[in-house]
PASEBA-1860 file (N, C-alpha, C; in nm, 3 decimals):
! residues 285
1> XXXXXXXX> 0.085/-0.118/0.000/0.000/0.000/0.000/0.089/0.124/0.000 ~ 0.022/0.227/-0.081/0.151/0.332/-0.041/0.033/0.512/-0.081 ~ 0.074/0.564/-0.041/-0.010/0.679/-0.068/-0.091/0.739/-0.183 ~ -0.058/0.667/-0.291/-0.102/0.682/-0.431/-0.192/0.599/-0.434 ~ -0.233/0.514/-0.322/-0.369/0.419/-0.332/-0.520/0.457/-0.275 ~ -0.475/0.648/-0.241/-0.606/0.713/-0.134/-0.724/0.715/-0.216 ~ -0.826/0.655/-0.201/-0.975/0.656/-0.343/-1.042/0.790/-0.247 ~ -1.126/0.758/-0.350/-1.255/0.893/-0.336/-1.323/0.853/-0.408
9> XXXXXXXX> -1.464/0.837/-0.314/-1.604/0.822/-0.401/-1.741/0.941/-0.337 ~ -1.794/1.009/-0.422/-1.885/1.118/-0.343/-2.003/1.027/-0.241 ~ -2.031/1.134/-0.150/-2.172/1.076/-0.096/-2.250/1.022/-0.154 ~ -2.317/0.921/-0.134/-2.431/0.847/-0.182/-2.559/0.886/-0.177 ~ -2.615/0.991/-0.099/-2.721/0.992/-0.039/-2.705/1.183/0.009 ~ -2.843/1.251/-0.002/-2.812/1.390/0.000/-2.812/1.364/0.201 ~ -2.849/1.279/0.242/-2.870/1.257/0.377/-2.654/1.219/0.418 ~ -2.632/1.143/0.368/-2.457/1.128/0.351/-2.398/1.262/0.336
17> XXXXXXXX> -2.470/1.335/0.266/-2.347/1.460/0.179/-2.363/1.536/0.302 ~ -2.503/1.528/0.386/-2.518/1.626/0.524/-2.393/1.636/0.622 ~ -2.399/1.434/0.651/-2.305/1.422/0.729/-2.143/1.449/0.702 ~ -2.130/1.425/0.590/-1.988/1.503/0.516/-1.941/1.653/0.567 ~ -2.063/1.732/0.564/-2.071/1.846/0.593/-2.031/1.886/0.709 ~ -2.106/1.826/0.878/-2.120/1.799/0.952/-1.960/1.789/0.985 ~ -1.887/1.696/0.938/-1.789/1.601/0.988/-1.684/1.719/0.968 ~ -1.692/1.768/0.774/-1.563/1.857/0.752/-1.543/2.031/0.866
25> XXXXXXXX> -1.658/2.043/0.864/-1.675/2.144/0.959/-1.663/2.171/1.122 ~ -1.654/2.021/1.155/-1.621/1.995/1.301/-1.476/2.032/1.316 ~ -1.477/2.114/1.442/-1.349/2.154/1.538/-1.375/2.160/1.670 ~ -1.446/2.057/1.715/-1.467/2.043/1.879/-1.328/2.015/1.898 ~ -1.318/2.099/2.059/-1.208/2.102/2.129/-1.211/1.978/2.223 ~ -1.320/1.894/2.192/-1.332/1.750/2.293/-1.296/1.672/2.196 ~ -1.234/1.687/2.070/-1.171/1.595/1.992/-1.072/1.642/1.966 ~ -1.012/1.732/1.916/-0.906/1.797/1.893/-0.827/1.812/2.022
33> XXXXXXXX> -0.838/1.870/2.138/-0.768/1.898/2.255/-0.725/1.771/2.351 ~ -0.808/1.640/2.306/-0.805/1.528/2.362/-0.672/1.455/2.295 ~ -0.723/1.476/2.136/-0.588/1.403/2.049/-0.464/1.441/2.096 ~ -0.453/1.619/2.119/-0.317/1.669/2.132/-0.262/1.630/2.252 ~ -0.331/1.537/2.360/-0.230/1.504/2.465/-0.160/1.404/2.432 ~ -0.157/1.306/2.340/-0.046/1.181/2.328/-0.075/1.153/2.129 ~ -0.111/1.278/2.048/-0.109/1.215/1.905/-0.155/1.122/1.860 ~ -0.269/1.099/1.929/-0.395/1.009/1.886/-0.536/1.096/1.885
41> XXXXXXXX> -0.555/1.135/1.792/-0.691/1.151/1.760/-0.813/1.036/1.729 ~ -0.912/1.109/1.863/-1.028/0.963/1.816/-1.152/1.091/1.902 ~ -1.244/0.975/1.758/-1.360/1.072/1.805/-1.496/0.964/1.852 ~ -1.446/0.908/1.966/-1.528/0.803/2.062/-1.553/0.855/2.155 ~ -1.608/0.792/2.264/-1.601/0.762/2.396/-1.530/0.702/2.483 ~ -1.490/0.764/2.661/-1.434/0.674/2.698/-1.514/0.540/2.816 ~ -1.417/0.437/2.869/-1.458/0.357/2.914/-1.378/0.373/3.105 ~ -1.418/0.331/3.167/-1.292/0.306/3.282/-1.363/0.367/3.401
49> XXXXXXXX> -1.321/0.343/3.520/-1.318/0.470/3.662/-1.255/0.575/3.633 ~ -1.295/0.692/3.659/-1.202/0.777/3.627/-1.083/0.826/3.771 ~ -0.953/0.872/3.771/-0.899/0.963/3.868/-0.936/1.107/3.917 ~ -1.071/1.067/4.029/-1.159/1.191/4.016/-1.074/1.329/4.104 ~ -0.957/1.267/4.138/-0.885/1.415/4.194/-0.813/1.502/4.086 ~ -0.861/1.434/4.000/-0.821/1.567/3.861/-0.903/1.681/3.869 ~ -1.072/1.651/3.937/-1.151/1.763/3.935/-1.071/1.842/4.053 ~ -0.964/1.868/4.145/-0.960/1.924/4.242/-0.820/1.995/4.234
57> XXXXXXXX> -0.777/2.062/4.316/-0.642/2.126/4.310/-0.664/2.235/4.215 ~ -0.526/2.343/4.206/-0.555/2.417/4.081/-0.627/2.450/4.008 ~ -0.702/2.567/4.040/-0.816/2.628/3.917/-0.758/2.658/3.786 ~ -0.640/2.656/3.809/-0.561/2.710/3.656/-0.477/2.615/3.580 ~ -0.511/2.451/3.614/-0.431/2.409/3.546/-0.575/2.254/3.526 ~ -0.707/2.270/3.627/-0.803/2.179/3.578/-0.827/2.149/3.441 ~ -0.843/2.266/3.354/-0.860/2.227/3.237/-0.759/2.068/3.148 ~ -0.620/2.092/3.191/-0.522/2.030/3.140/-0.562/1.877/3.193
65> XXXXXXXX> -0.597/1.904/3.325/-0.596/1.790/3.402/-0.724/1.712/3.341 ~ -0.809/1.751/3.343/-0.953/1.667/3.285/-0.928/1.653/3.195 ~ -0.829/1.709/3.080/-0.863/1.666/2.933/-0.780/1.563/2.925 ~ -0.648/1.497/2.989/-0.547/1.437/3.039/-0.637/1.318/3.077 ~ -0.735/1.306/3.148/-0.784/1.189/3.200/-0.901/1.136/3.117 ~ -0.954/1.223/3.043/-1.060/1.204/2.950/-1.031/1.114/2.865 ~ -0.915/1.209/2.781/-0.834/1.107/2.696/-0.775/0.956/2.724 ~ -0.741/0.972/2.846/-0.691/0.849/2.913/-0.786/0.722/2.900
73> XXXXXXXX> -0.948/0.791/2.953/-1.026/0.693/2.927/-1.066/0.652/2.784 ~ -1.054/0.734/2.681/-1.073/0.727/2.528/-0.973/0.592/2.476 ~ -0.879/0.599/2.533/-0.768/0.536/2.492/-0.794/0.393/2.553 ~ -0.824/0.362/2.683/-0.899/0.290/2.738/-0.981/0.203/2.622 ~ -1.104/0.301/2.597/-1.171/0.221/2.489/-1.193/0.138/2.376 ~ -1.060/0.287/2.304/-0.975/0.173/2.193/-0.909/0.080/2.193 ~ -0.820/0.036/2.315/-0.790/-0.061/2.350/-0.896/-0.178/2.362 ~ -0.976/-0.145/2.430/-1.076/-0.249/2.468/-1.148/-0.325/2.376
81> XXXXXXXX> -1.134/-0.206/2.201/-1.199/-0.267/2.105/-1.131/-0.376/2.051 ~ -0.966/-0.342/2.062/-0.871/-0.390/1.928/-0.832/-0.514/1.998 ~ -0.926/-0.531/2.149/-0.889/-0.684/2.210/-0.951/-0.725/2.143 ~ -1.071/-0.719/2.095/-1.209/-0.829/2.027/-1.150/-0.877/1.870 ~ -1.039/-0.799/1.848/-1.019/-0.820/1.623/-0.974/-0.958/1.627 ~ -0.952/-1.052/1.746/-0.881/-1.170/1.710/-0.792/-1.142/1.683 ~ -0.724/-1.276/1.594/-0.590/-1.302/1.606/-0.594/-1.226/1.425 ~ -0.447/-1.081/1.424/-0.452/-1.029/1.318/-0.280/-1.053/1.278
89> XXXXXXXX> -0.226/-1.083/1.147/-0.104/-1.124/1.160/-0.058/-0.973/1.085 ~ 0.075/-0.952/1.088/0.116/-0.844/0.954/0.097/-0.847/0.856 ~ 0.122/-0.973/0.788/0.066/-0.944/0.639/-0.058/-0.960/0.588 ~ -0.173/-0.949/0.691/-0.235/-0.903/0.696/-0.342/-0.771/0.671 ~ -0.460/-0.766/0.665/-0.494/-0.580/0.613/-0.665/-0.613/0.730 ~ -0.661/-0.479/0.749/-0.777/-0.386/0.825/-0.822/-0.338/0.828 ~ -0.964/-0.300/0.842/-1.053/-0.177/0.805/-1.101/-0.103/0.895 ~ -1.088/0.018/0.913/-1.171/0.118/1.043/-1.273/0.183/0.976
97> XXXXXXXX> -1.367/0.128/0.966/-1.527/0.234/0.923/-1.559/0.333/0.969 ~ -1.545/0.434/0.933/-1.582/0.544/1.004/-1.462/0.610/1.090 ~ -1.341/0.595/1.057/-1.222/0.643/1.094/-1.157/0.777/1.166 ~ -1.272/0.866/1.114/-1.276/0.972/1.235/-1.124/1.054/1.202 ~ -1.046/1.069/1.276/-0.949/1.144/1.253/-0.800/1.058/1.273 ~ -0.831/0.895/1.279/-0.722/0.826/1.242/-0.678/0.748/1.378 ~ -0.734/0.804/1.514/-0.646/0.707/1.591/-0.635/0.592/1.667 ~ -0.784/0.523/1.581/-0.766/0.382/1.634/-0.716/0.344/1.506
105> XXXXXXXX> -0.681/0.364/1.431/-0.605/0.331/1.309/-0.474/0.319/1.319 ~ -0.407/0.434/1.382/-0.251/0.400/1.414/-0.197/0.259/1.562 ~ -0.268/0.265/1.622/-0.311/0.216/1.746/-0.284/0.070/1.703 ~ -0.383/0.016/1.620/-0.384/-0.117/1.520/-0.296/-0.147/1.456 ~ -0.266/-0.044/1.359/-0.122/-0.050/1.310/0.015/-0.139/1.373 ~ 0.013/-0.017/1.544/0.095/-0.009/1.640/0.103/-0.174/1.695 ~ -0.008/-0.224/1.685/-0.011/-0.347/1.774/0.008/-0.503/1.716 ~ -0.090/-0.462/1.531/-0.044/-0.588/1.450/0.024/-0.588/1.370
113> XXXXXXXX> 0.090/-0.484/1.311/0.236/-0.452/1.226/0.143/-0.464/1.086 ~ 0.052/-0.463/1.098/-0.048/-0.515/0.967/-0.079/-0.398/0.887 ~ -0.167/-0.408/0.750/-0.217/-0.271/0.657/-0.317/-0.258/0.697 ~ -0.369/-0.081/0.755/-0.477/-0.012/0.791/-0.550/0.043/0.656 ~ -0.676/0.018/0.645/-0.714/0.124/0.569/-0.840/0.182/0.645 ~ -0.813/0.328/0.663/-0.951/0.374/0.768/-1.011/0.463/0.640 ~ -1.136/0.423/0.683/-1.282/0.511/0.587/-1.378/0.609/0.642 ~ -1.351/0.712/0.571/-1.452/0.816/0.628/-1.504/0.896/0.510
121> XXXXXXXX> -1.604/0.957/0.550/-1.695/1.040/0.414/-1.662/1.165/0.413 ~ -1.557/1.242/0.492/-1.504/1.335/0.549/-1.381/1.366/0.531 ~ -1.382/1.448/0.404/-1.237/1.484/0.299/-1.166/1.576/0.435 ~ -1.212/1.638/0.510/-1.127/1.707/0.602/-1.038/1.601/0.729 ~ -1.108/1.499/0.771/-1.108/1.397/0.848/-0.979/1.336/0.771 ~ -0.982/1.298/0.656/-0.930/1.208/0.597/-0.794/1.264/0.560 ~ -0.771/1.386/0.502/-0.674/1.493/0.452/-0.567/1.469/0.593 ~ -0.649/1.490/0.750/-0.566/1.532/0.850/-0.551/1.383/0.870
129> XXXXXXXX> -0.626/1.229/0.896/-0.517/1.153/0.905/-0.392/1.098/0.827 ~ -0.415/1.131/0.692/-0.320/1.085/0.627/-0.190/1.184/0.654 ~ -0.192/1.286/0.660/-0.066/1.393/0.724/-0.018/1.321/0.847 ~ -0.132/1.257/0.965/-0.069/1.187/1.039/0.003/1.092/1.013 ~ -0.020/1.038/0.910/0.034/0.890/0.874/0.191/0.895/0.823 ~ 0.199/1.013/0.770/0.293/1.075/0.682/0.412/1.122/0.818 ~ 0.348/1.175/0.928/0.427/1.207/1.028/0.504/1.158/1.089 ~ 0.382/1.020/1.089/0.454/0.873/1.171/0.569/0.812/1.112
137> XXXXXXXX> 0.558/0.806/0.961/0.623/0.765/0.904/0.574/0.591/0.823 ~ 0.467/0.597/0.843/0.385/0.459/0.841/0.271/0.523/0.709 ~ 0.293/0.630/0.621/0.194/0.620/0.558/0.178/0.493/0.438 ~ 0.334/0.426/0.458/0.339/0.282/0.349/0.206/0.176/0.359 ~ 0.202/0.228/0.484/0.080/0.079/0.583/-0.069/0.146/0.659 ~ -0.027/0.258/0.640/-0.197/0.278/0.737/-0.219/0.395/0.592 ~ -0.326/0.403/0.530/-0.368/0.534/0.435/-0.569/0.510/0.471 ~ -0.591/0.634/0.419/-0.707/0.712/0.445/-0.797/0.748/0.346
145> XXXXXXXX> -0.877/0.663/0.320/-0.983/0.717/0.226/-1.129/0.770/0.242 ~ -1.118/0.893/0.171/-1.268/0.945/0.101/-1.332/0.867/0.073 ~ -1.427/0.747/0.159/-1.525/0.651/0.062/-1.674/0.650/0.208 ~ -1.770/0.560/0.081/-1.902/0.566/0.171/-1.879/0.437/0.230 ~ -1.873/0.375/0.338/-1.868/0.253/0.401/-1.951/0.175/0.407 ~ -2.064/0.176/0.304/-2.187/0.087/0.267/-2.109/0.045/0.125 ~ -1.996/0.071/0.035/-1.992/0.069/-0.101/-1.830/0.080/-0.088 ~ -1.730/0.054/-0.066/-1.610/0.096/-0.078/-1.527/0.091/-0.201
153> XXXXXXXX> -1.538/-0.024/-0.269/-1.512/-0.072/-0.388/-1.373/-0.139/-0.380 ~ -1.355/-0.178/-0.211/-1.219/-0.312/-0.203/-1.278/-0.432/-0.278 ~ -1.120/-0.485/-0.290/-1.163/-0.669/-0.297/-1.267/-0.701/-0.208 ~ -1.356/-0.787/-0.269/-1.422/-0.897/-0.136/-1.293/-0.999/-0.086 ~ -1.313/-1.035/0.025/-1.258/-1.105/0.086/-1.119/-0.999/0.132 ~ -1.111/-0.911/0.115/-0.959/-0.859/0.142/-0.882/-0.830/0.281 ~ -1.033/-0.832/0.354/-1.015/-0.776/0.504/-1.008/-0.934/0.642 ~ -0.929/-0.898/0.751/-0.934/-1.028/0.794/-0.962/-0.932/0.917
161> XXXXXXXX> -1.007/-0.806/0.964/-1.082/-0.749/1.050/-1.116/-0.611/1.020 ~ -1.262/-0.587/1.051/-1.302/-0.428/1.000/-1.424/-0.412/1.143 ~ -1.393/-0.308/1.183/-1.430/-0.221/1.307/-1.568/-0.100/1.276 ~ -1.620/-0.094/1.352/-1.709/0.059/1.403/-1.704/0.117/1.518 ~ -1.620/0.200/1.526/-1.636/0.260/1.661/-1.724/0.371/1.662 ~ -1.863/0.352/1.738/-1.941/0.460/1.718/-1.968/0.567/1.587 ~ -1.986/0.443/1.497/-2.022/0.519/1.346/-2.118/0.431/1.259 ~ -2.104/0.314/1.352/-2.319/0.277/1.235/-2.423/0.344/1.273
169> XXXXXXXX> -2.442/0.420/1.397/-2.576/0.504/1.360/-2.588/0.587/1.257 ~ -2.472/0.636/1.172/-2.532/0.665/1.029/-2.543/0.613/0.908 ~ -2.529/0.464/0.940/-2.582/0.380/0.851/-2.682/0.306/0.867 ~ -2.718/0.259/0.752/-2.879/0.141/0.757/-2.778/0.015/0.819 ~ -2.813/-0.086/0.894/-2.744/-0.168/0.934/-2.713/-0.313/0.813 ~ -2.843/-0.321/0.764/-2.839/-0.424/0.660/-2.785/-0.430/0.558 ~ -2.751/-0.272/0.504/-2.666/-0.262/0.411/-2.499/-0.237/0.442 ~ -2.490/-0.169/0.554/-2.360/-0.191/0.595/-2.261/-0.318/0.674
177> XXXXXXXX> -2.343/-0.378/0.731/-2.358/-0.538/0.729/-2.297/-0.644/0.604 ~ -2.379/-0.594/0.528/-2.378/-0.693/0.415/-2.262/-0.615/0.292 ~ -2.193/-0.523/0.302/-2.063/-0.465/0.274/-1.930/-0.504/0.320 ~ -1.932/-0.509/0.496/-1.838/-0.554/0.584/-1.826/-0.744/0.540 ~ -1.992/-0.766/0.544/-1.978/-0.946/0.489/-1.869/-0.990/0.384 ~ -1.895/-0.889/0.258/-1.849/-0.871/0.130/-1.701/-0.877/0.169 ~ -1.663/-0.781/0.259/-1.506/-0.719/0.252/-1.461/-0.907/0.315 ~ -1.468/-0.901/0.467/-1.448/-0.996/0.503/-1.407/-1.112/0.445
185> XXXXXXXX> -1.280/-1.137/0.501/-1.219/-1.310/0.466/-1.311/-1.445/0.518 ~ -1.300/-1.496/0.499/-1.412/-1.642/0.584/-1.343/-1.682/0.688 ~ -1.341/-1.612/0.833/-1.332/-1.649/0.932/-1.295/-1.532/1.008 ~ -1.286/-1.396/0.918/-1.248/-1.234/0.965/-1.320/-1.229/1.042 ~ -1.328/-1.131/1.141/-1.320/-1.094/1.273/-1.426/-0.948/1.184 ~ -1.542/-0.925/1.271/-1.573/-0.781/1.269/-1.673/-0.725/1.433 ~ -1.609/-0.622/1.490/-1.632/-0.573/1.604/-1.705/-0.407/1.632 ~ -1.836/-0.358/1.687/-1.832/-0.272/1.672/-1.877/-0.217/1.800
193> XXXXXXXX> -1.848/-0.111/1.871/-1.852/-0.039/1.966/-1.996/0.061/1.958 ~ -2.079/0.057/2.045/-2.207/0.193/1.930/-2.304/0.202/2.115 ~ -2.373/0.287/2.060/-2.486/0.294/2.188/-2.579/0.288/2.103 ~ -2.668/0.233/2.118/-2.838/0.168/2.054/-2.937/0.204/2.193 ~ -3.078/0.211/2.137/-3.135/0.212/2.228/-3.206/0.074/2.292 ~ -3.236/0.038/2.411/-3.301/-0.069/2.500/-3.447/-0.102/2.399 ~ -3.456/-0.231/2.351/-3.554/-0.244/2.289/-3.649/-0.284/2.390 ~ -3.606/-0.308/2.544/-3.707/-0.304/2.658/-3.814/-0.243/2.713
201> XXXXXXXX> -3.721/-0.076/2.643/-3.785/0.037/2.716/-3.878/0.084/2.615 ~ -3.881/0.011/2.483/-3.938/0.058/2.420/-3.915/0.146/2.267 ~ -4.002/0.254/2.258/-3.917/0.324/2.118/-3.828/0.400/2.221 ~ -3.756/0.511/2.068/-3.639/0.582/2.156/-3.698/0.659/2.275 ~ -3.614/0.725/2.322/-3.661/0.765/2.475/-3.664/0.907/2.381 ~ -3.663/1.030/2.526/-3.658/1.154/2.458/-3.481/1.202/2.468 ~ -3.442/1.156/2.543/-3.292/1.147/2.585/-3.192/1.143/2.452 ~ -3.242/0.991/2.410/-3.171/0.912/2.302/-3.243/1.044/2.155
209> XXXXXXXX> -3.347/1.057/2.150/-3.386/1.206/2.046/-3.325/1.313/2.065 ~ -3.298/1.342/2.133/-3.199/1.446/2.159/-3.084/1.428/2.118 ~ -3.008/1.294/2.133/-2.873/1.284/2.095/-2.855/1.270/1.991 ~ -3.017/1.196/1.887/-3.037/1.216/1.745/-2.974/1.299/1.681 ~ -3.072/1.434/1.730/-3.093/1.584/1.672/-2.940/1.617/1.702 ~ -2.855/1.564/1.772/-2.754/1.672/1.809/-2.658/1.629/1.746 ~ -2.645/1.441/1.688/-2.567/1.447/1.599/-2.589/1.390/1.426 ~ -2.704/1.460/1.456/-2.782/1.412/1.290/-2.768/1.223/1.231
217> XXXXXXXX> -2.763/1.166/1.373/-2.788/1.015/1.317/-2.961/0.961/1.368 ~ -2.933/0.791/1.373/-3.026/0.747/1.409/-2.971/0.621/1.470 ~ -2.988/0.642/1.604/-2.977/0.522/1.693/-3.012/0.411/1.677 ~ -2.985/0.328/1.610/-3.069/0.170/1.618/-3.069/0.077/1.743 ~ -3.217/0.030/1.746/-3.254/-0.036/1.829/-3.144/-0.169/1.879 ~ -3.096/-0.203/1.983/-2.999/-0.336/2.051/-3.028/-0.411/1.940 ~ -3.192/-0.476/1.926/-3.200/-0.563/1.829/-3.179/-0.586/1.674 ~ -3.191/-0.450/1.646/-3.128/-0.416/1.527/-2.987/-0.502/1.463
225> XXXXXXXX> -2.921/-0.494/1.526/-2.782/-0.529/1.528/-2.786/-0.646/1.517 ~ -2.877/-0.765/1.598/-2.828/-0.860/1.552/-2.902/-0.948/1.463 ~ -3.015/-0.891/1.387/-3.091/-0.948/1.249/-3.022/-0.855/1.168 ~ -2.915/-0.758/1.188/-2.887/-0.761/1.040/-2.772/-0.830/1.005 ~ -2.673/-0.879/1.170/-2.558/-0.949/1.148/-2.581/-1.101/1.078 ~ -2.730/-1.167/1.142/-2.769/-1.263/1.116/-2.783/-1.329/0.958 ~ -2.868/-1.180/0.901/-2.903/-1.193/0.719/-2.730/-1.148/0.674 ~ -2.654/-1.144/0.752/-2.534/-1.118/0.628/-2.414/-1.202/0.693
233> XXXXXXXX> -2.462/-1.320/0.758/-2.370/-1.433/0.767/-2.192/-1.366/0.872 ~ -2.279/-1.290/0.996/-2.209/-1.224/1.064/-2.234/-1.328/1.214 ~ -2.177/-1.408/1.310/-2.207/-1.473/1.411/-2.152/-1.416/1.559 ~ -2.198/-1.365/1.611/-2.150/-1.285/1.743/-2.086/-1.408/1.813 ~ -1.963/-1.361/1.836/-1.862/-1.405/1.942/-1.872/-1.361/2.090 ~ -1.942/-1.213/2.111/-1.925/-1.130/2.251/-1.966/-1.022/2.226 ~ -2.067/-1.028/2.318/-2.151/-0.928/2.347/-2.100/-0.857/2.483 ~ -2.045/-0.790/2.514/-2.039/-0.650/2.588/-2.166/-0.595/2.676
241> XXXXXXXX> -2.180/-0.576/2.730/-2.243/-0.416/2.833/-2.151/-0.327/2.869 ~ -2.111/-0.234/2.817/-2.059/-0.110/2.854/-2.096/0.002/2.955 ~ -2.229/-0.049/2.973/-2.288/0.121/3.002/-2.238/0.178/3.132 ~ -2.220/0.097/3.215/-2.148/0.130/3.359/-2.031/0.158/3.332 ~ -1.987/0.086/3.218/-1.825/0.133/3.203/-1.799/0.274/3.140 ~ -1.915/0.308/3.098/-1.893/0.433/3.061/-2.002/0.548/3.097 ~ -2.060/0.556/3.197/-2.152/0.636/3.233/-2.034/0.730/3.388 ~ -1.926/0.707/3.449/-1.829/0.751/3.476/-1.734/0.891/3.387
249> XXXXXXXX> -1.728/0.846/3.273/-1.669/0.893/3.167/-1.746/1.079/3.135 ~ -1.910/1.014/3.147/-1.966/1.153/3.071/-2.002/1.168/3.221 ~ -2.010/1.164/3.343/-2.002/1.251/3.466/-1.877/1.324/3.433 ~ -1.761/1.261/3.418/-1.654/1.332/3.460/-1.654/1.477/3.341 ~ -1.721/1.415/3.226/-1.685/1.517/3.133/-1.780/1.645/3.129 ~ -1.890/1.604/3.223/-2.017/1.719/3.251/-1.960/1.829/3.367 ~ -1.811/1.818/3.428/-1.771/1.871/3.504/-1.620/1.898/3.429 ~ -1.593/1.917/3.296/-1.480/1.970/3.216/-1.540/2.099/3.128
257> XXXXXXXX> -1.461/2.205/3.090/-1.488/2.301/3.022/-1.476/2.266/2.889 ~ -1.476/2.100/2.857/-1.479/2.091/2.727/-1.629/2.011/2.684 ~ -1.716/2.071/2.784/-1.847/2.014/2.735/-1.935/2.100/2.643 ~ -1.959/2.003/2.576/-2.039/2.057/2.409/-2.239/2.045/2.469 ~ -2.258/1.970/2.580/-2.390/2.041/2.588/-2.468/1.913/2.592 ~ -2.457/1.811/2.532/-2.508/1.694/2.488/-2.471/1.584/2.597 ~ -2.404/1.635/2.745/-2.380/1.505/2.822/-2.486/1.491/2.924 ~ -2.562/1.602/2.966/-2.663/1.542/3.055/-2.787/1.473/3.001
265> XXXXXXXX> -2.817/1.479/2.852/-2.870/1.364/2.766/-2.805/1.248/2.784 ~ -2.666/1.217/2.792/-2.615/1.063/2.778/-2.647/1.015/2.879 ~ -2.641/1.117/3.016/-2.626/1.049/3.137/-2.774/1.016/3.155 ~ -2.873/1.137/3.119/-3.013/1.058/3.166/-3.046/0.943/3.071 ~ -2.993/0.921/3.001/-3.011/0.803/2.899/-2.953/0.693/2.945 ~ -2.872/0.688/2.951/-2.796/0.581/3.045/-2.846/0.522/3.204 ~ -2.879/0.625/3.276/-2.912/0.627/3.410/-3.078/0.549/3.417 ~ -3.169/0.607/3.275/-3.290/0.562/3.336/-3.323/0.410/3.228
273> XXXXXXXX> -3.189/0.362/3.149/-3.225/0.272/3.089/-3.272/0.228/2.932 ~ -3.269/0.360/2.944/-3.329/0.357/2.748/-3.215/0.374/2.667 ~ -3.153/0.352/2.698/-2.991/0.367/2.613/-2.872/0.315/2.672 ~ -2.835/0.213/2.578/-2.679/0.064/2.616/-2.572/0.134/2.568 ~ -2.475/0.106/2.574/-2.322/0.106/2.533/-2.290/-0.070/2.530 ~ -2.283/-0.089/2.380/-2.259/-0.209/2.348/-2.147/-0.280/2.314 ~ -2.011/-0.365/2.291/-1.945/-0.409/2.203/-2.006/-0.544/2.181 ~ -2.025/-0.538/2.041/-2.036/-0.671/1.984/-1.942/-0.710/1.884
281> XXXXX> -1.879/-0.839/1.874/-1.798/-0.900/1.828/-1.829/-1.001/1.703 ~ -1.810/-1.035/1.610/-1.867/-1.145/1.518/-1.763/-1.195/1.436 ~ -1.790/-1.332/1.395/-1.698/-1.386/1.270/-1.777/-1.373/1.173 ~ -1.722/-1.375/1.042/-1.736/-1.414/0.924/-1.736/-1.570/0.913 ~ -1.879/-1.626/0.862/-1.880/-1.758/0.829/-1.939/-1.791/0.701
END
């Protein structure tokens, strides 16, 4: 792989070209200010207890301190995903759907010596990880493409693990499902990290609508996930509950100056039940 292999395909959908929009225009300082503590940019959630004496001491240096531990837990997460990819060798290749600004991509890289290719619909997203890649010195093995992740136009079979970290709520599941099926080797590994809503509690809550509207997706229902893994020959290995593991995370961050407004929605969402933090795990069979 080498840098002359970056594709580009336009949005699919005037509902896609939104989120393009959306994505190139983002400069939250809860993604950006998080990356700049250790050169990993990721635009997730974190998982963990947090070190709550960061909220204390120093009024003039809290800021540093919460964004320091935030990240900490972010990093946390990605870790927690890239346990589920199975066994990935180097010569090997990988897919990050929804790739965000690159840094569970280097991360993977970092751990299976293997080829990354991360996908996003987000020419700005994509522009800044590949500069990362270029930095690292790894742009031979990890590169960044402009593509829709329902349609990519890889080999089938090329991938022997491909990821979502909190990026199928803007896809239909059945069709992005049955893409990842496509990519997938026969026995690849695919894992995705997401919050769905409790098909217990019912339809979405007003909580989980809110988090809709705020980031122009659509939450799919727990069950969702696994009739569409089912129709596209996807078999869950591990199912996850997160939500305790990460309902810590957006307390701590409802008490940082890098809150965007949208965390006392997660937390009442989380708290009264109408909304999971999931990892699910699956083979290709």
């Amino acid at each position: 792989m080498t840098e002359t292999t970056y594709r580009t395909t336009p949005a699919a959908s005037v509902y896609q070209g939104s989120i393009a929009n959306y994505w190139n225009q983002e400069a939250n300082p809860v993604n950006l200010e998080l990356g700049e503590v250790s050169g990993y940019f990721h635009h997730h959630y974190g998982i963990g207890e947090p070190d709550w004496s960061v909220t204390e001491g120093d009024p003039g240096t809290i800021r540093e301190r919460l964004t320091r531990e935030l990240h900490r837990l972010e990093g946390q997460q990605a870790e927690f995903l890239l346990d589920h990819l199975g066994k990935v060798s180097p010569g090997q290749r990988i897919m990050d759907a929804g790739c965000g600004r690159g840094g569970s991509s280097f991360l993977a890289h970092e751990r299976f010596g293997c080829a990354v290719d991360g996908i996003s619909i987000s020419r700005k997203q994509v522009d800044f990880a590949n500069a990362q890649a270029r930095q690292r010195q790894v742009a031979d093995k990890v590169a960044f493409h402009q593509l829709n992740m329902l349609d990519t136009g890889f080999e089938a079979g090329s991938m022997q693990a491909i990821w979502n970290n909190e990026s199928t709520m803007y896809t239909d599941l059945n069709d992005l499902f049955a893409e990842h099926s496509r990519l997938l080797a026969r026995g690849g590994r695919y894992v995705t990290i997401t919050g769905c809503y409790n098909d217990v509690y019912g339809l979405p809550s007003r909580a989980v609508s809110t988090i809709n509207a705020h980031y122009i997706c659509d939450i799919h229902p727990r069950s969702g996930y696994f009739r569409a893994m089912a129709a596209n020959r996807l078999v869950p290995t591990a199912v996850v509950d997160l939500t305790e593991a990460t309902l810590p995370y957006w307390r701590l961050r409802a008490q940082s100056p890098l809150v965007t407004g949208i965390e006392e929605a997660f937390i009442e969402a989380y708290e009264n039940g109408s909304f999971q933090y999931m990892l699910i795990a699956a083979d290709r069979v």
